[in-house]
Jmol script that loads the backbone (N, CA, C; Angstrom):
load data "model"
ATOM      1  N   UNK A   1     -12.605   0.599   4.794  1.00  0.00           N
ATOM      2  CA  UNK A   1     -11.367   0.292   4.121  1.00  0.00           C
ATOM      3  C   UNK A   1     -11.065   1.403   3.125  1.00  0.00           C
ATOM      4  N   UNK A   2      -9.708   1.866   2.962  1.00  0.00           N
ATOM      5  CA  UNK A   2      -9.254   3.217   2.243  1.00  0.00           C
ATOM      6  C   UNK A   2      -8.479   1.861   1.176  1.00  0.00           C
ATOM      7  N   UNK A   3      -8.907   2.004  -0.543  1.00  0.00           N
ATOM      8  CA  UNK A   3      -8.381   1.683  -1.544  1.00  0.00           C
ATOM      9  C   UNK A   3      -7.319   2.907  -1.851  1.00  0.00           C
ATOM     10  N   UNK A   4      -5.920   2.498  -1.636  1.00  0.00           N
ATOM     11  CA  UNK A   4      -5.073   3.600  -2.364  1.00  0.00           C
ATOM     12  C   UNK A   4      -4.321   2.641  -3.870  1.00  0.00           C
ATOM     13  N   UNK A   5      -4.568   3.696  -5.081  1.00  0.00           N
ATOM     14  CA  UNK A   5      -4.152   3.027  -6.490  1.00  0.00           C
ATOM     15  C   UNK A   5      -3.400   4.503  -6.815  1.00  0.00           C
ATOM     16  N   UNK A   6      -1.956   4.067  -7.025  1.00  0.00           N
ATOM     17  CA  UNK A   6      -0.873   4.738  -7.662  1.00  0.00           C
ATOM     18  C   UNK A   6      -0.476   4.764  -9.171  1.00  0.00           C
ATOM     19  N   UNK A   7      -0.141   5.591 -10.218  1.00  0.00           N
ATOM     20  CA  UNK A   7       0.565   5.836 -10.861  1.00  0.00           C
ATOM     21  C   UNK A   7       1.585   6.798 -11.186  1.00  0.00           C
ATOM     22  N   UNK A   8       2.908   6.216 -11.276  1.00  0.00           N
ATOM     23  CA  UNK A   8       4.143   6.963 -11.103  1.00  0.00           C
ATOM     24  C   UNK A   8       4.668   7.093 -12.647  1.00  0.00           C
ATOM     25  N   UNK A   9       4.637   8.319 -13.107  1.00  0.00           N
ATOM     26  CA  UNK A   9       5.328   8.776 -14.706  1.00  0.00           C
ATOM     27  C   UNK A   9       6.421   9.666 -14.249  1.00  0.00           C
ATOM     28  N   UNK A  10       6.899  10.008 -15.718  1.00  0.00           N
ATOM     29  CA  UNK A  10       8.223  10.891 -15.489  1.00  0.00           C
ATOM     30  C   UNK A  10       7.721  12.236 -14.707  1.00  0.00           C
ATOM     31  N   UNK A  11       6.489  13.136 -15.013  1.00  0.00           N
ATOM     32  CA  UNK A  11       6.091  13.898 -14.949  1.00  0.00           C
ATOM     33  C   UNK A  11       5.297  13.887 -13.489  1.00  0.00           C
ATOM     34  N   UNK A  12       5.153  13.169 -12.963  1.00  0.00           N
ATOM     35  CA  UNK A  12       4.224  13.305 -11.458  1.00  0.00           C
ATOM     36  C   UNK A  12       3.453  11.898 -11.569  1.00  0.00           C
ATOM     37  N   UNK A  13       2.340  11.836 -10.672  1.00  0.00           N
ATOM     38  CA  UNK A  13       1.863  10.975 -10.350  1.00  0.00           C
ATOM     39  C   UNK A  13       0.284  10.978 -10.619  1.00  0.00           C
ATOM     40  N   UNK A  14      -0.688   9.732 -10.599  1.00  0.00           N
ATOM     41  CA  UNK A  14      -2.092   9.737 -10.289  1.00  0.00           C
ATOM     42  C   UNK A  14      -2.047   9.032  -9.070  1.00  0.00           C
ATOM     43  N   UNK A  15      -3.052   9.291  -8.920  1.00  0.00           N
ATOM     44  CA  UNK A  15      -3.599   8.885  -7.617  1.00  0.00           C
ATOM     45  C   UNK A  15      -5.190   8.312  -7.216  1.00  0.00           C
ATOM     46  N   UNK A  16      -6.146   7.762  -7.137  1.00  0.00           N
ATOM     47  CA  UNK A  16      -7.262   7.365  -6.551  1.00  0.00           C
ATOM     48  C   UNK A  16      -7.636   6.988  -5.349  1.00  0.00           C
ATOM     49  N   UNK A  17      -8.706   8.162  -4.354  1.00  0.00           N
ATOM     50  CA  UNK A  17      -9.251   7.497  -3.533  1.00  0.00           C
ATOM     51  C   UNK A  17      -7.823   7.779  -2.451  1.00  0.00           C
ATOM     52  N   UNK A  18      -7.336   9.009  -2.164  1.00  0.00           N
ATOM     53  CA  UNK A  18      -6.147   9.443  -1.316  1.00  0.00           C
ATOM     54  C   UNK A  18      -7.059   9.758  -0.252  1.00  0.00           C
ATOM     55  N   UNK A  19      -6.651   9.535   1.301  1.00  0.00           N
ATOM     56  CA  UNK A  19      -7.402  10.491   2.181  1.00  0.00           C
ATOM     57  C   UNK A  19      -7.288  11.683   1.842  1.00  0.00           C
ATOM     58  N   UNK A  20      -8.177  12.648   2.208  1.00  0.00           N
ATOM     59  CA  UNK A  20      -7.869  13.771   1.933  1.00  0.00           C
ATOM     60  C   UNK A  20      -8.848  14.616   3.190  1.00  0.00           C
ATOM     61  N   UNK A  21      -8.031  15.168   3.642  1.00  0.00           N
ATOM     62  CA  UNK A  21      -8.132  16.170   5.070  1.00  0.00           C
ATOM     63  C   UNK A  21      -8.696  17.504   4.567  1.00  0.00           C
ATOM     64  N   UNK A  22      -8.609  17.867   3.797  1.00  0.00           N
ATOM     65  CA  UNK A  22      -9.438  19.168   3.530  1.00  0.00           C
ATOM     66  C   UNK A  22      -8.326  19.559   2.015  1.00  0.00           C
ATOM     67  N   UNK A  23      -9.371  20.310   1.663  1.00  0.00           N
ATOM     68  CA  UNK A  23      -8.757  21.026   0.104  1.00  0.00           C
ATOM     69  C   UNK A  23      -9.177  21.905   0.101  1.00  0.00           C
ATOM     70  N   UNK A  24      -8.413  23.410  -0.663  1.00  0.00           N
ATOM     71  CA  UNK A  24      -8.785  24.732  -0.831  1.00  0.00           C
ATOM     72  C   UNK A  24      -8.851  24.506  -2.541  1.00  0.00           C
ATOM     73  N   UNK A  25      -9.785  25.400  -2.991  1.00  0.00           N
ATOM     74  CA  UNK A  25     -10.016  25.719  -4.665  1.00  0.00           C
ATOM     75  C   UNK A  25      -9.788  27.139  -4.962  1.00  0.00           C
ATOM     76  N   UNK A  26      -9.171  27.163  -5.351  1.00  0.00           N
ATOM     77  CA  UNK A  26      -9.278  28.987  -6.176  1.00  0.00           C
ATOM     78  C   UNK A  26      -8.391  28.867  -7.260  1.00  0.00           C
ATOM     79  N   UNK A  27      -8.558  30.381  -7.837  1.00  0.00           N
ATOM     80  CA  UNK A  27      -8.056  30.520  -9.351  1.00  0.00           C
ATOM     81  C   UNK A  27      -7.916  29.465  -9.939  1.00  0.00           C
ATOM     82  N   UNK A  28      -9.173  28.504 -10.142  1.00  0.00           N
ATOM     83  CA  UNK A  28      -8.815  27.690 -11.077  1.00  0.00           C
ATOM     84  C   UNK A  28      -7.916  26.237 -10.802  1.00  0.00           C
ATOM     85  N   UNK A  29      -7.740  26.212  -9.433  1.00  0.00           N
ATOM     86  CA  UNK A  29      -6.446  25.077  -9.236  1.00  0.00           C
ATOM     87  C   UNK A  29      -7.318  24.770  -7.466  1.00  0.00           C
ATOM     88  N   UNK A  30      -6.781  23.297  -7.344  1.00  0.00           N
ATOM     89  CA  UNK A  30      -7.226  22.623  -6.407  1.00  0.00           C
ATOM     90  C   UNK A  30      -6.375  22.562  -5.797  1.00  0.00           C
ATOM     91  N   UNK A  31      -6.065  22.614  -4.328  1.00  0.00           N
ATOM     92  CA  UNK A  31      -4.825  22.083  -3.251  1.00  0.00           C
ATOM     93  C   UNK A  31      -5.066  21.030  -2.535  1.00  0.00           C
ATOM     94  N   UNK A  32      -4.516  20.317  -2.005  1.00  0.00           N
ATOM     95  CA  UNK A  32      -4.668  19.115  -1.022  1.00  0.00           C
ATOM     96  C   UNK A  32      -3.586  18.765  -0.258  1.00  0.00           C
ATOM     97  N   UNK A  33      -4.160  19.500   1.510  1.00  0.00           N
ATOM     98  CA  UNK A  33      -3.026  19.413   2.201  1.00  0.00           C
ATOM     99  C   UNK A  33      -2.603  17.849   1.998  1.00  0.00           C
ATOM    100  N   UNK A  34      -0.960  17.719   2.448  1.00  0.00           N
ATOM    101  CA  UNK A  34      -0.038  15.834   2.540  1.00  0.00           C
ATOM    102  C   UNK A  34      -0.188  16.182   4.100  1.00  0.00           C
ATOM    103  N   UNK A  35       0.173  14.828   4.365  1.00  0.00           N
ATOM    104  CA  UNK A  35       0.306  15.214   5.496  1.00  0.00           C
ATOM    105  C   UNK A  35       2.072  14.868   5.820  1.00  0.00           C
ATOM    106  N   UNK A  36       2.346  15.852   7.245  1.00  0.00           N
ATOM    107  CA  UNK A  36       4.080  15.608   6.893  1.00  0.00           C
ATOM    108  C   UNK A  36       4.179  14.122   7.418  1.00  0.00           C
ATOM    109  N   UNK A  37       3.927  13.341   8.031  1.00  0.00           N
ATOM    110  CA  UNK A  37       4.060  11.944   8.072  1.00  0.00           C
ATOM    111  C   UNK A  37       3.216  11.178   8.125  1.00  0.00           C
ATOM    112  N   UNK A  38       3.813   9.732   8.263  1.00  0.00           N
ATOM    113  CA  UNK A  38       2.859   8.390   8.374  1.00  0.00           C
ATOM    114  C   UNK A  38       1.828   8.585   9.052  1.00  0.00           C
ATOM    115  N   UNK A  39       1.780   9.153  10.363  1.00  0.00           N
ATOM    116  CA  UNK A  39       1.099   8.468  11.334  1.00  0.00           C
ATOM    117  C   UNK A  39      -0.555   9.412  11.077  1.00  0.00           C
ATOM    118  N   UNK A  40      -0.722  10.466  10.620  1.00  0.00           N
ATOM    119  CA  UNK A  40      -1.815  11.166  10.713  1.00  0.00           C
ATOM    120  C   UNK A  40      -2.545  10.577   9.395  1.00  0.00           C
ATOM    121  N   UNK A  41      -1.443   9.908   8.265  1.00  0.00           N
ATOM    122  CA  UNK A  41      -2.389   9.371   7.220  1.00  0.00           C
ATOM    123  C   UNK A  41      -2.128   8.035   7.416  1.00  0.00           C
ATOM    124  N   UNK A  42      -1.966   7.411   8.171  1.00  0.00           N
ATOM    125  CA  UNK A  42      -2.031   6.200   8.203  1.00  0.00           C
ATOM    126  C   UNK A  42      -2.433   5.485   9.897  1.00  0.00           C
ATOM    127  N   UNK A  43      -2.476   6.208  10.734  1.00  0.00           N
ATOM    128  CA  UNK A  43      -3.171   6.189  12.173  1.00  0.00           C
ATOM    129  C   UNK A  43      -4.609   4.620  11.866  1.00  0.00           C
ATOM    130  N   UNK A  44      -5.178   5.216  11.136  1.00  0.00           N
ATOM    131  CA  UNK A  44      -6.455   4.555  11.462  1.00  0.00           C
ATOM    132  C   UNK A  44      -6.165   3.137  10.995  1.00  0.00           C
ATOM    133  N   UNK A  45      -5.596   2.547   9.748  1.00  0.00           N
ATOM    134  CA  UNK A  45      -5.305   1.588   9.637  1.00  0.00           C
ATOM    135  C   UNK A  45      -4.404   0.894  10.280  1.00  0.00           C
ATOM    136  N   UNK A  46      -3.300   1.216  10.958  1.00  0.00           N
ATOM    137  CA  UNK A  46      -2.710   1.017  11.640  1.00  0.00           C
ATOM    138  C   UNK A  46      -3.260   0.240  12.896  1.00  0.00           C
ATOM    139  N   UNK A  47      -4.480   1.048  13.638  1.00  0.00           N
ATOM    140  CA  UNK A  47      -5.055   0.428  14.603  1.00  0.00           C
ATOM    141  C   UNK A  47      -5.940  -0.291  14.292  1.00  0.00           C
ATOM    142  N   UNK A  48      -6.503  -0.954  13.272  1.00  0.00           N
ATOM    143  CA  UNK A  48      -7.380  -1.707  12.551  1.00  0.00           C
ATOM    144  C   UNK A  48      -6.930  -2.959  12.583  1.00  0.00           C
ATOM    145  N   UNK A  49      -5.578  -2.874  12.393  1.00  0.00           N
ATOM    146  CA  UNK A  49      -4.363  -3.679  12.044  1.00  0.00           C
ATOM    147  C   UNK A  49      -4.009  -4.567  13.362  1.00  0.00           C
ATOM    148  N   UNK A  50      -3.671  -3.472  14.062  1.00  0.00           N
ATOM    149  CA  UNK A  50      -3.201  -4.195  15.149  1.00  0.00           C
ATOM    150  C   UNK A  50      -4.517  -4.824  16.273  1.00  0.00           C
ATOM    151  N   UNK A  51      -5.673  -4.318  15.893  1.00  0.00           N
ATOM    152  CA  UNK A  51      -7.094  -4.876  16.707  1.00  0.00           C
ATOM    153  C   UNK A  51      -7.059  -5.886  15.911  1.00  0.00           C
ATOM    154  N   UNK A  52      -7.369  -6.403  14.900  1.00  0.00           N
ATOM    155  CA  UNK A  52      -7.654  -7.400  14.322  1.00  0.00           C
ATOM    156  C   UNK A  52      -6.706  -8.330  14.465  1.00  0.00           C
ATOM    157  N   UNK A  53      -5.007  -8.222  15.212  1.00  0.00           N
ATOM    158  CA  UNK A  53      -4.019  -9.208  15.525  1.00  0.00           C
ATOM    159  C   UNK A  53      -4.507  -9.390  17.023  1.00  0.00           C
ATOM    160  N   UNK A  54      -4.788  -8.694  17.838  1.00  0.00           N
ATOM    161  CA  UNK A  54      -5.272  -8.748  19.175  1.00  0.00           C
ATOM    162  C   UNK A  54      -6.268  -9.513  19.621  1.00  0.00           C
ATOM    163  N   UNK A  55      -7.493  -9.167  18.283  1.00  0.00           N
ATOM    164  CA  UNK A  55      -8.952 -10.413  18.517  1.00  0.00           C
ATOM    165  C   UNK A  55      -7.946 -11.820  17.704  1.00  0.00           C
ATOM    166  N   UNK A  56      -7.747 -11.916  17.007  1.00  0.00           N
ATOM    167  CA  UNK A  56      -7.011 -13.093  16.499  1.00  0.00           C
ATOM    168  C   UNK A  56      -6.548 -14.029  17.935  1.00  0.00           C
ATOM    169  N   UNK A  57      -5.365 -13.178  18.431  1.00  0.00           N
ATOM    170  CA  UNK A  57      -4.781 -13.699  19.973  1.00  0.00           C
ATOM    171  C   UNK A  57      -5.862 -14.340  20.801  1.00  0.00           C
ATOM    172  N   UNK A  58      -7.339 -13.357  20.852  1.00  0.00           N
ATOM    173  CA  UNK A  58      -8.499 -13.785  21.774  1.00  0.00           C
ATOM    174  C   UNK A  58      -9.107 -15.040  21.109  1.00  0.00           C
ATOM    175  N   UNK A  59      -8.970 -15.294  20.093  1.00  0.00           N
ATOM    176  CA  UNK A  59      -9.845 -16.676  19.855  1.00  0.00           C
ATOM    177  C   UNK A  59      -8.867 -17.357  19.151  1.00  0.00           C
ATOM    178  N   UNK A  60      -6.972 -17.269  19.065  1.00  0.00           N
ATOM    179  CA  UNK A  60      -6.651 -18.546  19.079  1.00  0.00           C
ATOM    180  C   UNK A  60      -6.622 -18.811  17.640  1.00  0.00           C
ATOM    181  N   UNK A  61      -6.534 -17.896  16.863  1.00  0.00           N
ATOM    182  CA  UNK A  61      -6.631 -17.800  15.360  1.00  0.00           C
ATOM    183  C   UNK A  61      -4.843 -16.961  14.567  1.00  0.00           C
ATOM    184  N   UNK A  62      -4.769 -17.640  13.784  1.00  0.00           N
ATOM    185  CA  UNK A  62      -3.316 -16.032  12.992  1.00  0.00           C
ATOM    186  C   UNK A  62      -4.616 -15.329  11.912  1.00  0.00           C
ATOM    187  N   UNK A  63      -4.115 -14.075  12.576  1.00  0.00           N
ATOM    188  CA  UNK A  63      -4.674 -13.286  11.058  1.00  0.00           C
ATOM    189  C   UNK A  63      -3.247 -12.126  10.632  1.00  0.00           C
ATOM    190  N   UNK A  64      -3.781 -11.632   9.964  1.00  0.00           N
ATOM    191  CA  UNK A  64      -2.937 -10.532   8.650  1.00  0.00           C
ATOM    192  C   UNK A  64      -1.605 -11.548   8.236  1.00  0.00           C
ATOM    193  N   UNK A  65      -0.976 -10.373   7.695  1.00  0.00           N
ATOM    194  CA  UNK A  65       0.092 -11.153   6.832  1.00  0.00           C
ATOM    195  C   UNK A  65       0.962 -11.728   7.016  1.00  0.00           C
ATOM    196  N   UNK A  66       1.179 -12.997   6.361  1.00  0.00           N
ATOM    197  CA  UNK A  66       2.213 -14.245   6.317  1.00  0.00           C
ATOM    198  C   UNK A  66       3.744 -13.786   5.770  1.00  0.00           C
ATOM    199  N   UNK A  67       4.507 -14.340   5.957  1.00  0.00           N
ATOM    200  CA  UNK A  67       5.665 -14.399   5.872  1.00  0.00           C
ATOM    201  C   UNK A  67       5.595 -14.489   3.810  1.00  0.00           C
ATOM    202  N   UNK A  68       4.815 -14.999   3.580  1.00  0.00           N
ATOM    203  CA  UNK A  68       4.325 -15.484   2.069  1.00  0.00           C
ATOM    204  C   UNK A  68       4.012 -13.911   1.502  1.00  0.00           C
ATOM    205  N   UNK A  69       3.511 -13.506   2.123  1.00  0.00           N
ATOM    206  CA  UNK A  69       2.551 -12.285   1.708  1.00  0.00           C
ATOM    207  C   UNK A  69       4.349 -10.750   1.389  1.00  0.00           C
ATOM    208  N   UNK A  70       4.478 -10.409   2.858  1.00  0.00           N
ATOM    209  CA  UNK A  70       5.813 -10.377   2.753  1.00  0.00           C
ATOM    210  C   UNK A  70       6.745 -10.559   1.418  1.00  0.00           C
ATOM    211  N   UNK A  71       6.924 -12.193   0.987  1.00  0.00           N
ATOM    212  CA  UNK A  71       8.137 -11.967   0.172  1.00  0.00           C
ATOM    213  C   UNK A  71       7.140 -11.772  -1.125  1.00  0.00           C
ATOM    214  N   UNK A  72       5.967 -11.769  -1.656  1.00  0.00           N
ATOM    215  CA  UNK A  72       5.048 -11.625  -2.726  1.00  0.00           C
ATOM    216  C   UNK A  72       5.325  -9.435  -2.988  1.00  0.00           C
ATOM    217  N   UNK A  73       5.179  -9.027  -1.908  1.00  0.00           N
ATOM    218  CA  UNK A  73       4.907  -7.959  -2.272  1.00  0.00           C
ATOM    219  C   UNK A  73       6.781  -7.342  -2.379  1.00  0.00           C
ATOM    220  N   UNK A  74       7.459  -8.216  -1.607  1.00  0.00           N
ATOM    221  CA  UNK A  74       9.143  -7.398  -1.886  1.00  0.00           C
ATOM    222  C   UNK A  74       9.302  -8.289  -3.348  1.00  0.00           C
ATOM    223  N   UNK A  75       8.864  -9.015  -4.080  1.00  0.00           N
ATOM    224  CA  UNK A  75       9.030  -9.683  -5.438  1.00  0.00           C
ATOM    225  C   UNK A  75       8.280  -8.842  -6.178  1.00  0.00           C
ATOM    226  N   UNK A  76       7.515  -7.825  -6.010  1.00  0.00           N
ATOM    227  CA  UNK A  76       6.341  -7.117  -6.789  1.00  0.00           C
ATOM    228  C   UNK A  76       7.125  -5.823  -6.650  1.00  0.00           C
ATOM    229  N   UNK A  77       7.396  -4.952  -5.749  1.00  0.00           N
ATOM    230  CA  UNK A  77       8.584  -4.051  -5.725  1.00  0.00           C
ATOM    231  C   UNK A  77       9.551  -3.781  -6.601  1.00  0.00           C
ATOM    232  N   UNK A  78      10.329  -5.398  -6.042  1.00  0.00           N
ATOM    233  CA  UNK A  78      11.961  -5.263  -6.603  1.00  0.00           C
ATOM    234  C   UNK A  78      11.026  -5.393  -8.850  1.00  0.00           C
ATOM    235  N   UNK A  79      10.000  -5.382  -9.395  1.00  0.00           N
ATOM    236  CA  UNK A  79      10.363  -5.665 -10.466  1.00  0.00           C
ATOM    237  C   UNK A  79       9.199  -4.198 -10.653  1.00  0.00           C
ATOM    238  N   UNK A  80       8.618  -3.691 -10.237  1.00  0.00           N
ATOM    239  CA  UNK A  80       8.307  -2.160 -10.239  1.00  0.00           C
ATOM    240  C   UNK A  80       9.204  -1.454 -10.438  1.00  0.00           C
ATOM    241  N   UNK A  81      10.410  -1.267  -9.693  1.00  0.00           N
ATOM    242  CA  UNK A  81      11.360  -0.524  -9.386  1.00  0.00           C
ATOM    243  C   UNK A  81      12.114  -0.799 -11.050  1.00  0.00           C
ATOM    244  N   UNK A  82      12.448  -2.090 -10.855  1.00  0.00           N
ATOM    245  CA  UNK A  82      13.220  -2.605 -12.025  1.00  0.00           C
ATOM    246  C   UNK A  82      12.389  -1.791 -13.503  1.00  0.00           C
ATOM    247  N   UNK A  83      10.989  -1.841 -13.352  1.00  0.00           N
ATOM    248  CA  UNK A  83      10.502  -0.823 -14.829  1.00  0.00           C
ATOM    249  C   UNK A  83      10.437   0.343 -14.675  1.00  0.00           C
ATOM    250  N   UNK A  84      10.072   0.887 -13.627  1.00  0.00           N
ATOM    251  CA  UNK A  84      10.635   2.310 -13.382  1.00  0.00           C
ATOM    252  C   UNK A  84      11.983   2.722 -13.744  1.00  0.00           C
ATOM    253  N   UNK A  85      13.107   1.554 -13.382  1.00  0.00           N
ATOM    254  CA  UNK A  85      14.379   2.665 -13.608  1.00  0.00           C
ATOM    255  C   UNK A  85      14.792   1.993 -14.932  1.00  0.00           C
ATOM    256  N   UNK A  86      14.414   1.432 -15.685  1.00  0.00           N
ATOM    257  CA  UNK A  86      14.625   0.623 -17.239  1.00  0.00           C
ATOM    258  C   UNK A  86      13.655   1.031 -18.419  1.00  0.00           C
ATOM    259  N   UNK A  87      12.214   1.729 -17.772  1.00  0.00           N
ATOM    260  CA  UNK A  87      11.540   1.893 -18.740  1.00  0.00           C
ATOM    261  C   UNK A  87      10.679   1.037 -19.703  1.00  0.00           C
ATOM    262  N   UNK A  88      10.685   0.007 -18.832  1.00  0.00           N
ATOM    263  CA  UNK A  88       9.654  -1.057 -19.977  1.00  0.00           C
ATOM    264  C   UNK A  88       8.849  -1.795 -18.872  1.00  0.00           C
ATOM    265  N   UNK A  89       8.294  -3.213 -19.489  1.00  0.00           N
ATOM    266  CA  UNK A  89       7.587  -3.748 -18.299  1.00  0.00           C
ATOM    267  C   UNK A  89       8.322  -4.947 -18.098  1.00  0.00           C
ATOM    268  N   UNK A  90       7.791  -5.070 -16.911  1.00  0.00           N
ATOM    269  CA  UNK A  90       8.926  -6.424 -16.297  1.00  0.00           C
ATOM    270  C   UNK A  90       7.501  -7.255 -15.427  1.00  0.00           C
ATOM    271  N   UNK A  91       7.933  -8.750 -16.000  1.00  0.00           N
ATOM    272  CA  UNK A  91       6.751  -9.827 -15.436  1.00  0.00           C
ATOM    273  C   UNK A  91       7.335 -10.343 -14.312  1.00  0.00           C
ATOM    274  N   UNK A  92       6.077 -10.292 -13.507  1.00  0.00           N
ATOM    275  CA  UNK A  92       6.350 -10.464 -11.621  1.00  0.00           C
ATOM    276  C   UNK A  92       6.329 -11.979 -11.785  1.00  0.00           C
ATOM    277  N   UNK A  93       7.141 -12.654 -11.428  1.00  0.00           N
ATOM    278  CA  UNK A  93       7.244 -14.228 -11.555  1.00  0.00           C
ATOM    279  C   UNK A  93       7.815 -14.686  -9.946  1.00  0.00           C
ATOM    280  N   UNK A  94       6.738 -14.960  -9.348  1.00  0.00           N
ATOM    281  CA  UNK A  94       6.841 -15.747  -7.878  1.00  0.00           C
ATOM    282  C   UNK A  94       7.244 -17.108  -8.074  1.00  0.00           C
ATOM    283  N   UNK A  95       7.990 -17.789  -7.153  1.00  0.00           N
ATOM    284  CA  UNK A  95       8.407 -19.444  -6.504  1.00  0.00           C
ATOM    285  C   UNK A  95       6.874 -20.227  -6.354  1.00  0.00           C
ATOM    286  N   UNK A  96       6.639 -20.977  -6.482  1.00  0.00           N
ATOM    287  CA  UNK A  96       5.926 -21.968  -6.019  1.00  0.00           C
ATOM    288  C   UNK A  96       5.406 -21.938  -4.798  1.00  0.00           C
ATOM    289  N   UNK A  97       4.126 -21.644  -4.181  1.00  0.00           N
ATOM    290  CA  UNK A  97       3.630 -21.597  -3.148  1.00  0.00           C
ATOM    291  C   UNK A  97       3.887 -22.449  -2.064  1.00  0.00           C
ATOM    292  N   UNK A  98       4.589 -22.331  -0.791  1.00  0.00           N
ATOM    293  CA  UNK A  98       5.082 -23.360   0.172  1.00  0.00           C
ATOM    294  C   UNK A  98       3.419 -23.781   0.698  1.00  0.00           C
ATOM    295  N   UNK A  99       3.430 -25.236   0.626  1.00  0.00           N
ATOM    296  CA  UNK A  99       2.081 -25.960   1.507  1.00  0.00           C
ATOM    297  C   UNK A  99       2.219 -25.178   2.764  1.00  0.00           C
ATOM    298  N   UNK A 100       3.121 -24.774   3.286  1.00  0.00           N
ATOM    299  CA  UNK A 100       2.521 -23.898   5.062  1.00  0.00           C
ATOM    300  C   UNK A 100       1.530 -22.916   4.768  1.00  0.00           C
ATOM    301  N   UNK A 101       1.809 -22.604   3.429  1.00  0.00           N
ATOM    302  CA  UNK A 101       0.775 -20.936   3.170  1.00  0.00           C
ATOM    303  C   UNK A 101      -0.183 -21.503   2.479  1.00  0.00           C
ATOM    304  N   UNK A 102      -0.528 -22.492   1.883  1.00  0.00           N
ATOM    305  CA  UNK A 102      -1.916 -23.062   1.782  1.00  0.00           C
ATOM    306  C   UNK A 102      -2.966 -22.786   2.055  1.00  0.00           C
TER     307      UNK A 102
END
end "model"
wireframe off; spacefill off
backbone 0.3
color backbone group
């Protein structure tokens, strides 16, 4: 499992625990190729993802994320965004858990 932890300031970003494909060092300064899209940094989870919905299918089980999970993380977003472009902090306040997601 790859832990990715973000912080976004005016000035750039932190980061922890990024894949990282190779890095050059000189004069003093570190590089770290990006990669230009999703799929080369995100490939492996991806198929992790979708094996673990596939064995699910084989024994008759739901796994990964709920419809619950879904609107939790677009409610965690929309009030990120909201302190990012306001500048202060804003409290993530979810609905009441539906008994289906129990």
């Amino acid at each position: 499992m790859i832990l990715i932890v973000k912080w976004f300031a005016k000035k750039g970003e932190i980061g922890l625990t990024n894949p990282t494909y190779f890095n050059v060092k000189t004069e003093q300064k570190d590089y770290t190729r990006v990669p230009s899209d999703w799929k080369e940094r995100f490939i492996s989870a991806y198929d992790k993802e979708l094996q673990l919905w596939v064995d699910g299918i084989k024994h008759d089980e739901i796994t990964g994320p709920s419809a619950w999970d879904g609107y939790m993380a677009s409610v965690t977003t929309n009030a990120c965004s909201e302190s990012r472009d306001n500048g202060y902090k804003v409290e993530i306040k979810f609905d009441e858990k539906p008994s289906l997601y129990q």
